[in-house]
C-alpha positions in Angstrom: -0.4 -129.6 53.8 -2.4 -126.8 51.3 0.1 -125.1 49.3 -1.0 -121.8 47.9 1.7 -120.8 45.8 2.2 -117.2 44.1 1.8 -117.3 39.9 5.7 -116.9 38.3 5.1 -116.7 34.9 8.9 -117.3 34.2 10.7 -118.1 37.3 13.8 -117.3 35.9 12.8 -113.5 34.5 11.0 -113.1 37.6 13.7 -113.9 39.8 11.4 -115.2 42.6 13.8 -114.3 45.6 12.0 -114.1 48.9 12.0 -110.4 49.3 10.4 -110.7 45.7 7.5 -113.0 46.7 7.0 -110.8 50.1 7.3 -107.3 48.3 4.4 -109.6 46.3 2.0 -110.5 48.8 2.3 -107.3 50.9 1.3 -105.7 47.1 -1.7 -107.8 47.3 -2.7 -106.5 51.3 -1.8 -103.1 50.7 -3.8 -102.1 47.1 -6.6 -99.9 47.6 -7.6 -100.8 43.8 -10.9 -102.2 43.3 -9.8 -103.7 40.2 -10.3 -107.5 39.1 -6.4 -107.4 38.4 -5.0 -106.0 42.3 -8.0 -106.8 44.2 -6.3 -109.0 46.7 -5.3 -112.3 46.1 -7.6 -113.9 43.2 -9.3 -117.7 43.9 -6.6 -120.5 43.5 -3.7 -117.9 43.1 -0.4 -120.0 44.7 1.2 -117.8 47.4 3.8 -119.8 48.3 5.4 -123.2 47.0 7.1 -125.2 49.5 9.4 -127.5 48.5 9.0 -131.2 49.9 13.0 -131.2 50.9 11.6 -128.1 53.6 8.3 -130.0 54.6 8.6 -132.4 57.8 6.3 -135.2 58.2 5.6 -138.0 60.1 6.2 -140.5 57.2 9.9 -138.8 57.8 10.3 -140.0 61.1 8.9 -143.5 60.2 11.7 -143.7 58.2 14.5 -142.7 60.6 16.6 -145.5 60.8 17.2 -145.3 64.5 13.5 -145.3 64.9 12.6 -147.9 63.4 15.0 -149.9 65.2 14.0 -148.4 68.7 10.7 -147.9 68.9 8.9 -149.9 65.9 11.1 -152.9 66.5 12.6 -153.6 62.5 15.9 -154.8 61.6 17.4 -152.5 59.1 20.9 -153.4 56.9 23.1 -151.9 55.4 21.6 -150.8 52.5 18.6 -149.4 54.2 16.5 -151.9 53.8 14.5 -154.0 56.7 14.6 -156.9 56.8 11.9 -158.9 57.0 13.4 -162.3 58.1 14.9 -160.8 60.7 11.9 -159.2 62.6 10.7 -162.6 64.5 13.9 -162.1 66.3 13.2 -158.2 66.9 11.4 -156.5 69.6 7.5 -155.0 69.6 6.8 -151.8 68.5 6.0 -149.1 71.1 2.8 -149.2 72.8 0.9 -148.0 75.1 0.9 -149.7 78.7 -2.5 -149.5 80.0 -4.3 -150.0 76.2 -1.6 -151.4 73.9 -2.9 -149.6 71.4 0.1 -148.6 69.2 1.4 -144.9 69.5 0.4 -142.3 67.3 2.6 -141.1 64.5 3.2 -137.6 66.1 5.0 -139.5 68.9 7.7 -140.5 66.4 7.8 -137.5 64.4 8.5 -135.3 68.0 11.6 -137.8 68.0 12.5 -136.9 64.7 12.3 -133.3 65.0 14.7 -133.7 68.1 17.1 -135.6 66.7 17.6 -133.5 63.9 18.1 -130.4 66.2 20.3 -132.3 67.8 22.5 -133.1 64.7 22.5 -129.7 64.1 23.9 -128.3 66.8 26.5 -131.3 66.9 30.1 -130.3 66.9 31.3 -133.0 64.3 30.2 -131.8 60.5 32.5 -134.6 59.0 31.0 -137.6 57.3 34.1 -139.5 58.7 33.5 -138.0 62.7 29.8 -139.1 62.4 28.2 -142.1 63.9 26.9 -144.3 61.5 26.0 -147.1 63.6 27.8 -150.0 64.6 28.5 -153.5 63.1 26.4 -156.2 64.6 29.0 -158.9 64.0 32.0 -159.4 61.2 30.4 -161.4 59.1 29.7 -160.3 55.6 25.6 -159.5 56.3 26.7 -156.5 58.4 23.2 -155.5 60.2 23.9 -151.5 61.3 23.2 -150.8 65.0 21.8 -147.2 65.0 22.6 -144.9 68.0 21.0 -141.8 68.9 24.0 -139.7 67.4 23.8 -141.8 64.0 22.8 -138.5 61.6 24.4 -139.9 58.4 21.2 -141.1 57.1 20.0 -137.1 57.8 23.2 -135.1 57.1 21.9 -133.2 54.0 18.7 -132.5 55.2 20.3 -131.2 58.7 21.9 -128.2 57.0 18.6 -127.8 55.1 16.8 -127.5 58.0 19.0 -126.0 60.6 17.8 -122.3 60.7 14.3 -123.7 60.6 15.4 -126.4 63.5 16.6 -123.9 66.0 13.5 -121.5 65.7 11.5 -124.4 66.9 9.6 -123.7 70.6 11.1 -125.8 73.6 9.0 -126.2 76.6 10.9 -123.4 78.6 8.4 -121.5 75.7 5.2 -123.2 76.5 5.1 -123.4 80.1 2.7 -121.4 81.6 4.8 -119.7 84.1 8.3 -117.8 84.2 10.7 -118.2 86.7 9.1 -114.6 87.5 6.0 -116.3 88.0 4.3 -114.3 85.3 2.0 -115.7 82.9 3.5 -117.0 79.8 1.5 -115.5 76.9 2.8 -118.1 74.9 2.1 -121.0 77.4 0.4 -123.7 75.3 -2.4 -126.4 77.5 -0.6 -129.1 77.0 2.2 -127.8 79.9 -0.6 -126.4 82.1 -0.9 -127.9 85.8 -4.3 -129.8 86.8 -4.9 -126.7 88.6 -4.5 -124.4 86.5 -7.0 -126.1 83.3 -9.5 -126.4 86.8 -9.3 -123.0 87.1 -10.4 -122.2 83.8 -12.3 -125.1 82.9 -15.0 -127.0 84.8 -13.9 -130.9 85.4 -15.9 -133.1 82.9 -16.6 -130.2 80.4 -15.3 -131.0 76.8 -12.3 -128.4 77.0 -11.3 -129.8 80.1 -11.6 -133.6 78.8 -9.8 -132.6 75.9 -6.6 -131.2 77.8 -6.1 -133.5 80.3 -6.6 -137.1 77.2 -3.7 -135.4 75.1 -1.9 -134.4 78.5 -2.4 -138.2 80.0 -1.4 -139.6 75.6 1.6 -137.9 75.7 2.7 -138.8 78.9 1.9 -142.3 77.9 4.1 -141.9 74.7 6.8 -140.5 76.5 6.9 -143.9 78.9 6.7 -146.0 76.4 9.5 -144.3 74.6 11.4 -144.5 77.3 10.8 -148.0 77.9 11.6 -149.3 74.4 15.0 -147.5 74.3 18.0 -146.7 76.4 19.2 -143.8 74.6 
């Protein structure tokens, strides 16, 4: 999460549009000067600022409301809030079958990342079409039953994010083969076949080890997931 960030002097008098920051940095590449003032980019010079509202992390997806109901077993209300006398009566977290050991934070945040694409490409923009979640019972202490199509908690952030969203790479991106059955340039380990990472790698070497323990941890997220929700 470094953030080098270009120097504006006066944002405003600069006007620091993005063909302004990249007609910038290409300045920076393409200078032949050897002086101290254009000699690429100085020490600690910011080349970019990122706004948080365009940064996704995993403290994001922890909290989704949906997922913490799901998968880390909380009991959120109305106003957002868990609720704390509540969680006796609410089911474990997410965990791993063979260890137990609780699931990584990346698990969540690949749930997060797909639920907001899929808000973004849903067909209702309305506040009043979108599913909020459900009352629990009539009683005044309404306790919000989130569903997988519950984006109200995101809706702002969604159109943020949508033309980042739908650049995102699917797996039809990483596999390792085409329906062609040429090789993906783009394939990424994690999506290669046993045989394939044998191929390459020796069993029991360290690249080998390492491909097949995140293969076999995501798997293991994935059935867990699965497990702890319906939707």
């Amino acid at each position: 999460r470094t953030q080098r960030v270009s120097i504006l002097h006066d944002p405003v008098a600069d006007s620091p549009t993005p063909t302004y920051n990249i007609s910038k940095i290409l300045h920076y590449f393409a200078t032949d000067d050897e002086s101290e003032a254009d000699h690429g980019i100085p020490k600690g010079e910011l080349v970019m600022r990122l706004p948080r509202p365009l940064q996704v992390w995993d403290l994001d997806a922890l909290r989704d409301k949906f997922i913490q109901q799901e998968f880390l077993g909380l009991v959120v209300d109305d106003n957002s809030e868990v609720d704390s006398m509540e969680q006796k009566n609410s089911k474990v977290a997410a965990r791993h079958e063979r260890t137990q050991n609780p699931l990584d934070s990346g698990a969540f945040l690949a749930v997060y990342l797909i639920r907001l694409l899929h808000g973004s490409r849903a067909t209702k923009t309305s506040s009043d079409d979108i599913n909020d979640g459900q009352c629990q019972n009539e009683s005044g202490e309404c306790k919000l039953i989130q569903h997988w199509d519950s984006f109200e908690q995101h809706k702002l952030r969604i159109g943020t994010l949508s033309a980042y969203l739908e650049i995102l790479p699917t797996v039809t991106n990483r596999i390792a083969k085409s329906s062609s059955s040429i090789i993906n340039p783009h394939s990424h380990p994690l999506f290669w076949s046993s045989r394939l990472i044998q191929s390459l790698f020796p069993p029991n070497t360290h690249t080998y080890d390492l491909i097949r323990h995140y293969q076999q941890m995501i798997e293991s997220e994935y059935e867990a997931l699965k497990q702890m929700s319906d939707e």
